[in-house]
C-alpha positions as CSV (number, residue, x, y, z in Angstrom):
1,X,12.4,21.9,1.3
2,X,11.9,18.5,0.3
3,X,7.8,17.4,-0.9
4,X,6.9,13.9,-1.4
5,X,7.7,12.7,-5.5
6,X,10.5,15.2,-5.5
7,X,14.1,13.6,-7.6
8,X,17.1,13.0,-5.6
9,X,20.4,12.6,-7.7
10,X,22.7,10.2,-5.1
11,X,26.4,11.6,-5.7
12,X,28.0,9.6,-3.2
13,X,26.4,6.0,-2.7
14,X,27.0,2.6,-1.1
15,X,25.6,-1.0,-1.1
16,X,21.6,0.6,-1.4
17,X,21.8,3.4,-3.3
18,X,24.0,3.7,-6.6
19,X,26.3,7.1,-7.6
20,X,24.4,8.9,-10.4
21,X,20.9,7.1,-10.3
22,X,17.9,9.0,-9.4
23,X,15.6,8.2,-6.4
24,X,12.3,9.3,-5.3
25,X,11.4,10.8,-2.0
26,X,8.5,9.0,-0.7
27,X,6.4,10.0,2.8
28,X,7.3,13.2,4.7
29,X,7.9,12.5,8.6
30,X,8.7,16.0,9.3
31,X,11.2,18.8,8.0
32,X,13.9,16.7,9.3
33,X,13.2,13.3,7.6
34,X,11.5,11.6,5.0
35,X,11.3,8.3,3.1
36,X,13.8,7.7,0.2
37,X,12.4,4.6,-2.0
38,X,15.3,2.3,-3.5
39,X,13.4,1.5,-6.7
40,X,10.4,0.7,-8.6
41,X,8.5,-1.0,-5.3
42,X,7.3,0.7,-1.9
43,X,11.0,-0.6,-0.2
44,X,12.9,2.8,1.3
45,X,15.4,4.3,4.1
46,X,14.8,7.0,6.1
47,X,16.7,10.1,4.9
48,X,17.3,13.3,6.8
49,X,17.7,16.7,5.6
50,X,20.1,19.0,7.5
51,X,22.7,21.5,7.5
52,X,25.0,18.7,6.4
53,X,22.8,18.4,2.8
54,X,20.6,14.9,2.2
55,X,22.0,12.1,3.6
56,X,20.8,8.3,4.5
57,X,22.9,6.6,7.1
58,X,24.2,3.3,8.0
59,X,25.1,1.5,10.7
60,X,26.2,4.4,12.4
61,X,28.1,1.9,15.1
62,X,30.8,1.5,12.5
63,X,33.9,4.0,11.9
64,X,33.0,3.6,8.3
65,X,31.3,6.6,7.0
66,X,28.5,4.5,5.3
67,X,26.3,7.4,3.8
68,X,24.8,7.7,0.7
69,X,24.7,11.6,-0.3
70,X,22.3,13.1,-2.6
71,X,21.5,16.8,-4.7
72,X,17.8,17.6,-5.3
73,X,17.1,18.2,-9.0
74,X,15.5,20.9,-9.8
């Protein structure tokens, strides 16, 4: 379960998110998705929350697997 103001640790990042820095979940669409701010203003991605873990993705036309991965802290 993921609230609003819960920690994300990202442990696999890309261009938006950095590997090892901390980011806050912001507004809860549903149990699916949610916002994930990318620093000290109101800017964010959409993140969803699966059976795969806590992901955001990008430009999911590419081959590249462009996800940034992230662990709740406890």
């Amino acid at each position: 379960m993921i609230n609003t103001n819960d920690k994300l640790l990202c442990i696999r990042g890309n261009d938006f998110y950095s590997e090892g820095e901390v980011y806050t979940v912001g507004r809860i669409v549903n149990n699916k998705y949610f916002q994930l701010l990318t620093g000290s203003n109101d800017d964010h991605w959409y993140a969803t929350l699966d059976e795969k873990g806590i992901y955001v993705s990008f430009d999911s036309m590419s081959a590249k697997d462009n996800k940034a991965w992230f662990d709740k802290i406890a």
